[in-house]
DRENKEZA-948764 format. One record per atom (N, C-alpha, C): residue in one letter; x, y, z; residue number from 1. Coordinates in nm, 2 decimals. Layout:
! residues N
<r code="A" c1="X" c2="Y" c3="Z" pos="NUM"/>
...
This chain:
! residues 120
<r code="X" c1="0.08" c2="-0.12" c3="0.00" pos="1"/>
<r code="X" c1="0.00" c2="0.00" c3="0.00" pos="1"/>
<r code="X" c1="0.09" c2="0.12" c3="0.00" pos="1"/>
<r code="X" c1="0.03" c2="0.22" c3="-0.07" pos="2"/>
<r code="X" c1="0.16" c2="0.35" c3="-0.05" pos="2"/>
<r code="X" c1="0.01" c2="0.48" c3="-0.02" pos="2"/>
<r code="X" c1="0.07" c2="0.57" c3="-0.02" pos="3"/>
<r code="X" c1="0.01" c2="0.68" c3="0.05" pos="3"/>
<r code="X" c1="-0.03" c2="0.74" c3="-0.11" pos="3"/>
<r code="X" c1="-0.13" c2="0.80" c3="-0.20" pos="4"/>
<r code="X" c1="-0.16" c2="0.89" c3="-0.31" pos="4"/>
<r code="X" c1="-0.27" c2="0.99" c3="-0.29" pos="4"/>
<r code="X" c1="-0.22" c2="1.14" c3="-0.38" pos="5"/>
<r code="X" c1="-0.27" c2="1.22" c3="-0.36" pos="5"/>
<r code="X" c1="-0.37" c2="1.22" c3="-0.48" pos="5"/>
<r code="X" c1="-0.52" c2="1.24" c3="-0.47" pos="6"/>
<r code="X" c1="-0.60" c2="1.27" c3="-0.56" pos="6"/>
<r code="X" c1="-0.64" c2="1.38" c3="-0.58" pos="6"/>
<r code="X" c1="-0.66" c2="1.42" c3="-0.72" pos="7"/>
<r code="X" c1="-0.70" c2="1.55" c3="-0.73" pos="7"/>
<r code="X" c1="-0.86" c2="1.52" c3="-0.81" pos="7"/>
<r code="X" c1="-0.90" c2="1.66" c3="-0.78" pos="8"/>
<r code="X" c1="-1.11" c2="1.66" c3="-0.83" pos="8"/>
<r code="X" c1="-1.12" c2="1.83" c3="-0.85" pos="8"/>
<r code="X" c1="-1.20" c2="1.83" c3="-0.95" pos="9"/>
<r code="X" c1="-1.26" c2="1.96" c3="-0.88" pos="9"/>
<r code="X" c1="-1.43" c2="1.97" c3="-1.00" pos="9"/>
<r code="X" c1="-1.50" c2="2.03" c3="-0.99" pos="10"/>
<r code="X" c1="-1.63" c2="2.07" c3="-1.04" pos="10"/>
<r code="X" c1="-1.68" c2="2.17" c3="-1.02" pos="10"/>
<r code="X" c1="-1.74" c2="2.22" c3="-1.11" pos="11"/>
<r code="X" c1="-1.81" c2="2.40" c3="-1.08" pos="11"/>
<r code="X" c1="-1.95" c2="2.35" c3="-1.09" pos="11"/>
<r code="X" c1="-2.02" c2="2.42" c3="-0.99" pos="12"/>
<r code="X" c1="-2.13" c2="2.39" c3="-0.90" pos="12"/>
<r code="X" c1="-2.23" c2="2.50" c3="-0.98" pos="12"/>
<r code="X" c1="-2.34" c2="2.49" c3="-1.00" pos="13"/>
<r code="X" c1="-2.47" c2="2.56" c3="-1.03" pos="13"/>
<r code="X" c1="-2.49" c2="2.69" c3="-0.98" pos="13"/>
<r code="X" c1="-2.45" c2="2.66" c3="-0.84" pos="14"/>
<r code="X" c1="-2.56" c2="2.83" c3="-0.76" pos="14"/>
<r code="X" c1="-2.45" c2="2.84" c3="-0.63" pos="14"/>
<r code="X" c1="-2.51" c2="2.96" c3="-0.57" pos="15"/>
<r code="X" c1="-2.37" c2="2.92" c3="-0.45" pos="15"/>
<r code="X" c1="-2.51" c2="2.94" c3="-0.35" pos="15"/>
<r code="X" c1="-2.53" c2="2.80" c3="-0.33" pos="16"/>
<r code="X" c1="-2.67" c2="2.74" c3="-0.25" pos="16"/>
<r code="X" c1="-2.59" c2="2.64" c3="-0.14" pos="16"/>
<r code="X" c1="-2.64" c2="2.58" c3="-0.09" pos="17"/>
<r code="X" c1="-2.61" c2="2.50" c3="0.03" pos="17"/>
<r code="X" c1="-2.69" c2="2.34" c3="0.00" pos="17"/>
<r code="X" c1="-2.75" c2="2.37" c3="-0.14" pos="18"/>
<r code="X" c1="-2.83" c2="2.27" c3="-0.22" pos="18"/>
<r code="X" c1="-2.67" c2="2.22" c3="-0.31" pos="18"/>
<r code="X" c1="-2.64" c2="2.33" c3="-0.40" pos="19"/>
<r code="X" c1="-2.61" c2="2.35" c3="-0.50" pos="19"/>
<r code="X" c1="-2.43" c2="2.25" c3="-0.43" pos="19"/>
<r code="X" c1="-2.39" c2="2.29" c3="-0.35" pos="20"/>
<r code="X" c1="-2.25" c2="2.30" c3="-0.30" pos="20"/>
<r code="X" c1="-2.26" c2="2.15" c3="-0.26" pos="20"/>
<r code="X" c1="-2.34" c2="2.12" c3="-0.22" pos="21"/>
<r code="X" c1="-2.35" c2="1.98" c3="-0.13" pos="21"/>
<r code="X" c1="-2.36" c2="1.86" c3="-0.23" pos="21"/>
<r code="X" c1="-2.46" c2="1.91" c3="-0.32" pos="22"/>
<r code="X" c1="-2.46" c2="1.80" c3="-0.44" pos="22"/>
<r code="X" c1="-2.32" c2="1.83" c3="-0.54" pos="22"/>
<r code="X" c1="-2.30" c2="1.92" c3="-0.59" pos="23"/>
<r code="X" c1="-2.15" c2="1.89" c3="-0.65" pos="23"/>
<r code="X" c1="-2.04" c2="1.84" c3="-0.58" pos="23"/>
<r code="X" c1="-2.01" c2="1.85" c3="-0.41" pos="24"/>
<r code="X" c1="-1.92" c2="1.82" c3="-0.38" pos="24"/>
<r code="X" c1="-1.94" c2="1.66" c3="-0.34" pos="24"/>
<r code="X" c1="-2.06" c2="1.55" c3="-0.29" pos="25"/>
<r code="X" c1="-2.08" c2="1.45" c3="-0.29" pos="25"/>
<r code="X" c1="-2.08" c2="1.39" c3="-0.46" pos="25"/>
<r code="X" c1="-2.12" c2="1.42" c3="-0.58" pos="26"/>
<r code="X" c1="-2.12" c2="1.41" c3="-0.69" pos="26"/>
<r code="X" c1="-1.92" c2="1.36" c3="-0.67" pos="26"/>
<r code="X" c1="-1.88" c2="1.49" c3="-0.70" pos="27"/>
<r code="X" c1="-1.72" c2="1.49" c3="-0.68" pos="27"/>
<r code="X" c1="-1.65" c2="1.34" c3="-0.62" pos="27"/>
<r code="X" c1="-1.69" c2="1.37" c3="-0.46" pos="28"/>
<r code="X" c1="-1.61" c2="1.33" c3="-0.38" pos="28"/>
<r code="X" c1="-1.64" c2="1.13" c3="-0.41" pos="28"/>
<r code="X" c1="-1.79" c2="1.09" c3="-0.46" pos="29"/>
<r code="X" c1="-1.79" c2="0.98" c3="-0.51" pos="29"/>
<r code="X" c1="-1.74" c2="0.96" c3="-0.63" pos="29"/>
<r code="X" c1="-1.75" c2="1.01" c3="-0.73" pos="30"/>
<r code="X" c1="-1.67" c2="0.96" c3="-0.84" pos="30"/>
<r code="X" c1="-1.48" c2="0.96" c3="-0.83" pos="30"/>
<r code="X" c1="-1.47" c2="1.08" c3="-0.72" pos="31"/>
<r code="X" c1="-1.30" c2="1.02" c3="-0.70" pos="31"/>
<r code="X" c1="-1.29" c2="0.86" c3="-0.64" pos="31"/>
<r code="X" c1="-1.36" c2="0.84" c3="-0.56" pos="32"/>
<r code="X" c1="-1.39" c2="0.69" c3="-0.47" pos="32"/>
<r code="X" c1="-1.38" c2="0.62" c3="-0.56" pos="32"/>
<r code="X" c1="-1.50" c2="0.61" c3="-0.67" pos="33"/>
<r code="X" c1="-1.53" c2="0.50" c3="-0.73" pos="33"/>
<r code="X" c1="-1.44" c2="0.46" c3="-0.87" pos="33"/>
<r code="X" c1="-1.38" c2="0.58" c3="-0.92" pos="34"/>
<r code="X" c1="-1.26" c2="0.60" c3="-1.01" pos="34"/>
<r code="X" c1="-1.16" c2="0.53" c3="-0.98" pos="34"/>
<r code="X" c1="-1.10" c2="0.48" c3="-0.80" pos="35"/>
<r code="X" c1="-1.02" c2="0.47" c3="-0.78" pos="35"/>
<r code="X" c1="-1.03" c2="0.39" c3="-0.69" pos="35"/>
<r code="X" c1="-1.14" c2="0.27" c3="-0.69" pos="36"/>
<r code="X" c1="-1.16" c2="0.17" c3="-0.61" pos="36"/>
<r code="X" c1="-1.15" c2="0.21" c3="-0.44" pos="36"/>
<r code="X" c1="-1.16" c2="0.31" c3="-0.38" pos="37"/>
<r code="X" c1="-1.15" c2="0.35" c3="-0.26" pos="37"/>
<r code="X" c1="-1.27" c2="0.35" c3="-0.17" pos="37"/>
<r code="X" c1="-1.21" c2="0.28" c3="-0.05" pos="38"/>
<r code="X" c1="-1.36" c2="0.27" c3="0.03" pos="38"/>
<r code="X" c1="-1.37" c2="0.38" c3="0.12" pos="38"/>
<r code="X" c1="-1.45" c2="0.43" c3="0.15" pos="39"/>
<r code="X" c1="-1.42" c2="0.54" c3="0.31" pos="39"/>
<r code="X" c1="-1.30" c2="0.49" c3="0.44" pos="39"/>
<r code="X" c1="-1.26" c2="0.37" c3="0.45" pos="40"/>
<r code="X" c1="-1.18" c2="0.33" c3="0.57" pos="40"/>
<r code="X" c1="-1.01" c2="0.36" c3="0.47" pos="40"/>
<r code="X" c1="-1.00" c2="0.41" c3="0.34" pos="41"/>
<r code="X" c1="-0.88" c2="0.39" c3="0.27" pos="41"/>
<r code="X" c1="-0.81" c2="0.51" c3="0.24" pos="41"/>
<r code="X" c1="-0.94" c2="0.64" c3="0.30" pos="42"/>
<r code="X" c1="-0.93" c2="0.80" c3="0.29" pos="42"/>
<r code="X" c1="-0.85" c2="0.82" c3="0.41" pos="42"/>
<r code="X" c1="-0.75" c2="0.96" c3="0.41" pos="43"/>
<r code="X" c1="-0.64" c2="0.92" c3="0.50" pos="43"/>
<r code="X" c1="-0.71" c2="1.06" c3="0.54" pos="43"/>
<r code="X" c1="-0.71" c2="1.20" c3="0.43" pos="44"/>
<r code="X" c1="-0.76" c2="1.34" c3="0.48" pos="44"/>
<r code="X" c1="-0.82" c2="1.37" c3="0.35" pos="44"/>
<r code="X" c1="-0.89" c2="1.49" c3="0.36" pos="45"/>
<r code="X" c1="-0.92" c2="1.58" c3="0.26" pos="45"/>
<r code="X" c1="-0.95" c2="1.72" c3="0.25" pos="45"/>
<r code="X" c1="-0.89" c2="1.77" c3="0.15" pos="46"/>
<r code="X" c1="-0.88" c2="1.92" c3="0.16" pos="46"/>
<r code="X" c1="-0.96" c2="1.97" c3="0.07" pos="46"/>
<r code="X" c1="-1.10" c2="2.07" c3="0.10" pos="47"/>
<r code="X" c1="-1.17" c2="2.13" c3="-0.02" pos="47"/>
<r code="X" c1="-1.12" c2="2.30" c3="-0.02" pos="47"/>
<r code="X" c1="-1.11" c2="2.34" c3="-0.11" pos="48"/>
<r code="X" c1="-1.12" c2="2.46" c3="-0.15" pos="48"/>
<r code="X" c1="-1.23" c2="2.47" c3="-0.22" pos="48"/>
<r code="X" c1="-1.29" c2="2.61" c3="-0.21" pos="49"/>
<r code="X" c1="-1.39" c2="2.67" c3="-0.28" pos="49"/>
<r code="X" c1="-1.35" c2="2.80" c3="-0.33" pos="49"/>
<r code="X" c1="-1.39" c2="2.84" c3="-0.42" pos="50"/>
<r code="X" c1="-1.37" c2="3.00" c3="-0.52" pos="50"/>
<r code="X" c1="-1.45" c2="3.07" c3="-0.45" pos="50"/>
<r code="X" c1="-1.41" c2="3.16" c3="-0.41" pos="51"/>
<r code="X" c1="-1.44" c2="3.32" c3="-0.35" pos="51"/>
<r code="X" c1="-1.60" c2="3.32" c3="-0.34" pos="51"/>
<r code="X" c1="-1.65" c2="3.29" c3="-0.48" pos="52"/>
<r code="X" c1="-1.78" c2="3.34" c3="-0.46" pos="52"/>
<r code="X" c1="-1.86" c2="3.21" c3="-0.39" pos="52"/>
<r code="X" c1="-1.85" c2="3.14" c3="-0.38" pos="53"/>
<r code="X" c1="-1.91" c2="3.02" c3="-0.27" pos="53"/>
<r code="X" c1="-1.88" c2="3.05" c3="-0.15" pos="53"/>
<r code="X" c1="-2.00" c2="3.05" c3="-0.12" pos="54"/>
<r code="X" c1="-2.04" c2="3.10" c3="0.06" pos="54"/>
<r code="X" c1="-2.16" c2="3.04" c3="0.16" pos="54"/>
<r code="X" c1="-2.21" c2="2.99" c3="0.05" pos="55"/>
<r code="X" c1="-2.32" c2="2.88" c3="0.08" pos="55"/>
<r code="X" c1="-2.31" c2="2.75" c3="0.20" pos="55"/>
<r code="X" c1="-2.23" c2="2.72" c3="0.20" pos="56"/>
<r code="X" c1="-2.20" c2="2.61" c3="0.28" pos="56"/>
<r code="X" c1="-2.06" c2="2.56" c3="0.25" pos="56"/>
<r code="X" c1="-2.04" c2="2.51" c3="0.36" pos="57"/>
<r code="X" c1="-1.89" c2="2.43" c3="0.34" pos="57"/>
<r code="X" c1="-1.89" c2="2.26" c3="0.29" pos="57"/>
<r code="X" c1="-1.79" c2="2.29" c3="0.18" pos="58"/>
<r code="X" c1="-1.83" c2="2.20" c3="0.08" pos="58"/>
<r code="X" c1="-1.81" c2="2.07" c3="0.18" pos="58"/>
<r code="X" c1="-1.69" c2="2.03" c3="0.32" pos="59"/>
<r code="X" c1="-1.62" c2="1.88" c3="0.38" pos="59"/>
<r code="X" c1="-1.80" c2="1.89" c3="0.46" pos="59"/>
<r code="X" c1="-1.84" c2="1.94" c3="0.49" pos="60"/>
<r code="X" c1="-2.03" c2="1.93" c3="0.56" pos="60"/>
<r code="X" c1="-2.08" c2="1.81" c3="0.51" pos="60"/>
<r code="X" c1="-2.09" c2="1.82" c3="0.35" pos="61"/>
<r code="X" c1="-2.16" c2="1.75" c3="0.29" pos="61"/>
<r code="X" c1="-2.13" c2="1.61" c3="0.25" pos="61"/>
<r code="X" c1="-1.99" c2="1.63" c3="0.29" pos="62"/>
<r code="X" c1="-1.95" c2="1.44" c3="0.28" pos="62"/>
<r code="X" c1="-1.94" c2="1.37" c3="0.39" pos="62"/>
<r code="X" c1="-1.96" c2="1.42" c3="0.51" pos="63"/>
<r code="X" c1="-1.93" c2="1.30" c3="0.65" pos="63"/>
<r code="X" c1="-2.06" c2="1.25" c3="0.68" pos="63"/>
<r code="X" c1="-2.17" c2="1.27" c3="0.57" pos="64"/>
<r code="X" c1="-2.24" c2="1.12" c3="0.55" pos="64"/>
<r code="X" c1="-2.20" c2="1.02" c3="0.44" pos="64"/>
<r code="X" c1="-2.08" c2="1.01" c3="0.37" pos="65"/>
<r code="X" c1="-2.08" c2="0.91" c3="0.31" pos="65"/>
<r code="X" c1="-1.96" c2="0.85" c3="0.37" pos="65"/>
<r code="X" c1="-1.96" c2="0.83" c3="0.50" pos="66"/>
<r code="X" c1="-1.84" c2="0.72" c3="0.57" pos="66"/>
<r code="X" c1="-1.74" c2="0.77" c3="0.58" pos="66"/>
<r code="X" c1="-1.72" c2="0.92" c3="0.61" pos="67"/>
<r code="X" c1="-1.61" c2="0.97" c3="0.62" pos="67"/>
<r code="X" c1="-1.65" c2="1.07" c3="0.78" pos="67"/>
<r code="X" c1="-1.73" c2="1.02" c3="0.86" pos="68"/>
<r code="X" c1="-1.73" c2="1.03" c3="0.94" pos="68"/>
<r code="X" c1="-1.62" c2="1.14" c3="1.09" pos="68"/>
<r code="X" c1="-1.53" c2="1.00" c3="1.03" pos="69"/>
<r code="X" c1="-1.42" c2="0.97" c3="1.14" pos="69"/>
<r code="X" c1="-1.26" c2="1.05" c3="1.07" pos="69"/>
<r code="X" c1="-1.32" c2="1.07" c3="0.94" pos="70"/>
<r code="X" c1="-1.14" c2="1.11" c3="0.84" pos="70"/>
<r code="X" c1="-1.16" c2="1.31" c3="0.85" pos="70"/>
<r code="X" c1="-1.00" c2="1.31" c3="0.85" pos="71"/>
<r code="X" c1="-1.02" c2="1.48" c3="0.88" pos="71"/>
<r code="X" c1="-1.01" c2="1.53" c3="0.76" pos="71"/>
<r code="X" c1="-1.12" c2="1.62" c3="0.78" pos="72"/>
<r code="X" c1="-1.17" c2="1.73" c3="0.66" pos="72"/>
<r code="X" c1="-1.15" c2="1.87" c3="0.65" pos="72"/>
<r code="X" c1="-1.09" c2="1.92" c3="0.51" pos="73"/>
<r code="X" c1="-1.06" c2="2.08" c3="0.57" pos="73"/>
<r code="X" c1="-1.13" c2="2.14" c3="0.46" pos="73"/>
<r code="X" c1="-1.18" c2="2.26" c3="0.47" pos="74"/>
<r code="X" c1="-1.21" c2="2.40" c3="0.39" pos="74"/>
<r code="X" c1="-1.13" c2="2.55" c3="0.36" pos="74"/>
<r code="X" c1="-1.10" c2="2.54" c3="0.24" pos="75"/>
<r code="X" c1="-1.03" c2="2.70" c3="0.24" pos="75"/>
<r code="X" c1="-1.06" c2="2.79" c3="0.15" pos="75"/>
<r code="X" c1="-1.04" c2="2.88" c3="0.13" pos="76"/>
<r code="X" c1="-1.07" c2="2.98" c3="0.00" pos="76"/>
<r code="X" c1="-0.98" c2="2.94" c3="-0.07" pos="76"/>
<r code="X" c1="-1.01" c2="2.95" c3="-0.21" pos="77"/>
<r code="X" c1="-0.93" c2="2.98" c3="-0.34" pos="77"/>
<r code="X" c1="-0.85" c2="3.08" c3="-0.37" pos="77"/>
<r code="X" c1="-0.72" c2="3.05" c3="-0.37" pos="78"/>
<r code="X" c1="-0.70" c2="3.25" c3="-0.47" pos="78"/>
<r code="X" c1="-0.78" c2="3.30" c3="-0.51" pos="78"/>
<r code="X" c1="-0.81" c2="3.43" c3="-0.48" pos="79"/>
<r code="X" c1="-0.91" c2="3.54" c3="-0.63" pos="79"/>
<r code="X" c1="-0.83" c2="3.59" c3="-0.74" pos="79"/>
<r code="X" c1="-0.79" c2="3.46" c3="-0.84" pos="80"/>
<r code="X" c1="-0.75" c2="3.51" c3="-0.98" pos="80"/>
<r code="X" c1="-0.77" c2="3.56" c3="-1.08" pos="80"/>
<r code="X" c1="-0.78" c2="3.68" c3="-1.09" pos="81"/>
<r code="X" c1="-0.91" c2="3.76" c3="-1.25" pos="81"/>
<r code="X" c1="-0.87" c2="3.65" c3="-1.31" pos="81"/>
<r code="X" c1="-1.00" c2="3.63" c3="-1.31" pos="82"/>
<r code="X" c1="-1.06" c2="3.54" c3="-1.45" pos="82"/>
<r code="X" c1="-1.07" c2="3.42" c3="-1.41" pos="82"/>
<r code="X" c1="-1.04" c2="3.37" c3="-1.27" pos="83"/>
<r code="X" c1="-1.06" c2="3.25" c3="-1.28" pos="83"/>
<r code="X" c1="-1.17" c2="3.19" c3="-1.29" pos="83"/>
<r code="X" c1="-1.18" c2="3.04" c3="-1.29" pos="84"/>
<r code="X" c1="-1.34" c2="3.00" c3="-1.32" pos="84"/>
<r code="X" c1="-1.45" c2="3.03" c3="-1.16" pos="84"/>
<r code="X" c1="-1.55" c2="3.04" c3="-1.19" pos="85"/>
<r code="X" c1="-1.61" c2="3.06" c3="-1.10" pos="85"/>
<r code="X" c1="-1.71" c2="2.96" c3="-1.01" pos="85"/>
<r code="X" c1="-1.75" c2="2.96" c3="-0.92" pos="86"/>
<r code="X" c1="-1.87" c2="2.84" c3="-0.88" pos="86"/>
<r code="X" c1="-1.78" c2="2.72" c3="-0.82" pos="86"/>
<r code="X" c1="-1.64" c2="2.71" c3="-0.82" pos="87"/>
<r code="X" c1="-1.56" c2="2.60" c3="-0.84" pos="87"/>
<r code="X" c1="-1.53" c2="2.55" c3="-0.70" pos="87"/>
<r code="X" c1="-1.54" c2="2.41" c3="-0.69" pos="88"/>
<r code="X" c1="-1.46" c2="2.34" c3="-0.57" pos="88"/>
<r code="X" c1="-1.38" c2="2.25" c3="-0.60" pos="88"/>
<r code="X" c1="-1.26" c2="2.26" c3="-0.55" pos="89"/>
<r code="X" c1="-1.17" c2="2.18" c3="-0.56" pos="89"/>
<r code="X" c1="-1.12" c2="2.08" c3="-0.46" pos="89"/>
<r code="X" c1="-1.06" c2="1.97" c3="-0.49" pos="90"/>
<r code="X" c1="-1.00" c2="1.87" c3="-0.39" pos="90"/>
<r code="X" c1="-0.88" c2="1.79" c3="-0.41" pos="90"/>
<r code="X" c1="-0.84" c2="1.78" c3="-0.26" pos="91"/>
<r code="X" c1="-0.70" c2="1.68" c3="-0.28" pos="91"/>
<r code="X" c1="-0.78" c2="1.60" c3="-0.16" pos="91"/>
<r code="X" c1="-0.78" c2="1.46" c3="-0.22" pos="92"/>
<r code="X" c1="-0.78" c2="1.35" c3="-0.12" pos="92"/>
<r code="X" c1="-0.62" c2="1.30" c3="-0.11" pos="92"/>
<r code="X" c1="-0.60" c2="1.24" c3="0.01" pos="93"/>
<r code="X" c1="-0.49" c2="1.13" c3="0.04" pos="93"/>
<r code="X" c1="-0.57" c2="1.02" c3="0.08" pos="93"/>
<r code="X" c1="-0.52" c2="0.91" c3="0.00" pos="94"/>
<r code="X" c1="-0.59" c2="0.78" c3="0.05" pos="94"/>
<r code="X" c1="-0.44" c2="0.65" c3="0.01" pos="94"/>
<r code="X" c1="-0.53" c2="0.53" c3="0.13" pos="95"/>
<r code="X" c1="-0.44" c2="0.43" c3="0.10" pos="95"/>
<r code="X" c1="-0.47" c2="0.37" c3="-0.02" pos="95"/>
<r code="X" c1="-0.34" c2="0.32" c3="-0.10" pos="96"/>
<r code="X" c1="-0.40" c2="0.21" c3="-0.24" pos="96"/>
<r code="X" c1="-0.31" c2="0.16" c3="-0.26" pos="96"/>
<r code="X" c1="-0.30" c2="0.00" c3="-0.36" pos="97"/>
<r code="X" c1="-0.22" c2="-0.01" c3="-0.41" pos="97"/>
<r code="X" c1="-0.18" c2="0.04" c3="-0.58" pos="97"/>
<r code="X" c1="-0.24" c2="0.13" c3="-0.64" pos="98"/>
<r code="X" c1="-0.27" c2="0.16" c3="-0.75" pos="98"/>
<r code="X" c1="-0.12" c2="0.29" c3="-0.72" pos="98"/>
<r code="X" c1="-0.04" c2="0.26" c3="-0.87" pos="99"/>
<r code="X" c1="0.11" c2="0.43" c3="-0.89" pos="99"/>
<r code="X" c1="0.06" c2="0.47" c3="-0.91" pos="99"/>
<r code="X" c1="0.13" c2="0.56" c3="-0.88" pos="100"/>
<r code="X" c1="0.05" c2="0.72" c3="-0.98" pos="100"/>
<r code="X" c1="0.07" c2="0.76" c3="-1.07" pos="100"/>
<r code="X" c1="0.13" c2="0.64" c3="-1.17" pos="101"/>
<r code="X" c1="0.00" c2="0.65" c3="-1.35" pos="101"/>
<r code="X" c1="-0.13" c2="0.59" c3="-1.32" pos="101"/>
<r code="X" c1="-0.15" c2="0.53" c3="-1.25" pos="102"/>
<r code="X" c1="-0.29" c2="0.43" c3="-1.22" pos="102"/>
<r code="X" c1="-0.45" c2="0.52" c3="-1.18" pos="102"/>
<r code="X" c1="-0.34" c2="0.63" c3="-1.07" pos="103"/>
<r code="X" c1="-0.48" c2="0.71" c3="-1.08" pos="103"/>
<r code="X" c1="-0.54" c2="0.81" c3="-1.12" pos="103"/>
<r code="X" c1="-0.70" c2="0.80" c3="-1.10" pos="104"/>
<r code="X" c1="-0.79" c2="0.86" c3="-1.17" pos="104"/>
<r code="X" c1="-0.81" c2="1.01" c3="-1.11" pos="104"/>
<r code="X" c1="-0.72" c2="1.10" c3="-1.18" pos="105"/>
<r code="X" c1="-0.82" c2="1.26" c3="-1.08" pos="105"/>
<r code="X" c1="-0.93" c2="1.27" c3="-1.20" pos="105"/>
<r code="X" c1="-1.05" c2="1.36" c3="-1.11" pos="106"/>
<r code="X" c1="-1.17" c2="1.35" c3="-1.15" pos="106"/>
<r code="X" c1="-1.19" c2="1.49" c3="-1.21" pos="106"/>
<r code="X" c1="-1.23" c2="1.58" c3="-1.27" pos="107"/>
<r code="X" c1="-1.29" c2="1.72" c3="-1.31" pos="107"/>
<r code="X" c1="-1.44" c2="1.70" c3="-1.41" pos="107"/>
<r code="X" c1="-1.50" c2="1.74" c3="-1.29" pos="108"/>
<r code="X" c1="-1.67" c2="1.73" c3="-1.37" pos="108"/>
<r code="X" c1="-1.70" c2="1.89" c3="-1.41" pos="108"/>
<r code="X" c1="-1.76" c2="1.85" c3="-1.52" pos="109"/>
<r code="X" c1="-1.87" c2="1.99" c3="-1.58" pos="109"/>
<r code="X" c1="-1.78" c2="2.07" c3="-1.59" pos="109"/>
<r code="X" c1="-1.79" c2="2.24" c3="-1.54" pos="110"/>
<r code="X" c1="-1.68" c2="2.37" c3="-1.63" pos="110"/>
<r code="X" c1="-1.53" c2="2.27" c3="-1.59" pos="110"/>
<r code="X" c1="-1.57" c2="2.26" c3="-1.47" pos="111"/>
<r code="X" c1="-1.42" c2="2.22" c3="-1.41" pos="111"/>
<r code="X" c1="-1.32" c2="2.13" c3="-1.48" pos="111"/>
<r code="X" c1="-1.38" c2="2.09" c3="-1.57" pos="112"/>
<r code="X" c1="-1.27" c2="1.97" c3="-1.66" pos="112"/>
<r code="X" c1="-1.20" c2="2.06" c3="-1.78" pos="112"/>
<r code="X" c1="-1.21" c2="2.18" c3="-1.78" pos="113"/>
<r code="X" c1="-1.11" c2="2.30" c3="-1.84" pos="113"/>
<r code="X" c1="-1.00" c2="2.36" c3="-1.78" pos="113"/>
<r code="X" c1="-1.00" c2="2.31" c3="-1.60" pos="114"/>
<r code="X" c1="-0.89" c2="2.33" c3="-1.56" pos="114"/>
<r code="X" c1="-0.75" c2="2.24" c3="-1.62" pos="114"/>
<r code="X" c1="-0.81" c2="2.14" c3="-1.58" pos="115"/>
<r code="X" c1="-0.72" c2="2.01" c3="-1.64" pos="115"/>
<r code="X" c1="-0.70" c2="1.93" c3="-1.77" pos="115"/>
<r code="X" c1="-0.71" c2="1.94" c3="-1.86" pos="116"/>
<r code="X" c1="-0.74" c2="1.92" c3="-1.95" pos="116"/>
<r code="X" c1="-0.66" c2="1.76" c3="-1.95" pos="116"/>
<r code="X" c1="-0.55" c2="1.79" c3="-1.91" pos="117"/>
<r code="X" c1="-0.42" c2="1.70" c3="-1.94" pos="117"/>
<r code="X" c1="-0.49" c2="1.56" c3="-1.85" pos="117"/>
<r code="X" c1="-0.48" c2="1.58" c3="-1.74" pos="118"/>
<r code="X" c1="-0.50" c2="1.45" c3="-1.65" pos="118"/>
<r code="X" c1="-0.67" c2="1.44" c3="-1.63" pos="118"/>
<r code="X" c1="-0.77" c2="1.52" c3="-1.65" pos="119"/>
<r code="X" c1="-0.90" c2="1.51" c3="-1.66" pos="119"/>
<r code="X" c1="-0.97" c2="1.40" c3="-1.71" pos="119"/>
<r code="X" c1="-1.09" c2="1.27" c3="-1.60" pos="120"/>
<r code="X" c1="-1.08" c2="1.14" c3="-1.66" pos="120"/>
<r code="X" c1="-1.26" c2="1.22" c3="-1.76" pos="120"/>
């Protein structure tokens, strides 16, 4: 098993506490399921959010899918003219046996224009 960092991010609809919770569970399961990971295999996770998200905190809306017990953090984004807006991003650490050509980072909807390169 080795320690790997995952990357995600998705731009969200509305800066709602609806809107934030469903893109960041959307997110946070398709990194999971991309990458064969169960909740007991998540070591931490870090969300950022872009400036204009205020609605809720995106790590709220996952410690009902078995992440309970794993430490979760929130921070602001740089405010970069022009960056994309609505956006949440994430680094998970989790245990795997999968290198890192093996894994999957995720970018849903605007957000898969950050990444173009490693975007599944």
């Amino acid at each position: 098993m080795s320690v790997r960092a995952i990357r995600g991010a998705t731009q969200v609809s509305a800066n709602s506490e609806a809107a934030i919770a469903a893109g960041t569970q959307e997110l946070v399961r398709e990194m999971m399921s991309a990458n064969n990971l169960d909740p007991h295999s998540i070591i931490s996770v870090l969300f950022t959010a872009s400036p204009d998200l205020t609605g809720a905190f995106p790590a709220a809306s996952v410690r009902s899918m078995g992440l309970e017990d794993t430490p979760l953090i929130c921070a602001v984004e740089i405010d970069v003219p022009g960056a994309l807006q609505r956006t949440i991003r994430v680094m998970m650490h989790a245990e795997t046996e999968k290198s890192k050509a093996e894994i999957s980072h995720i970018y849903l909807h605007g957000a898969k224009s950050l990444r173009t390169d490693i975007a599944q």
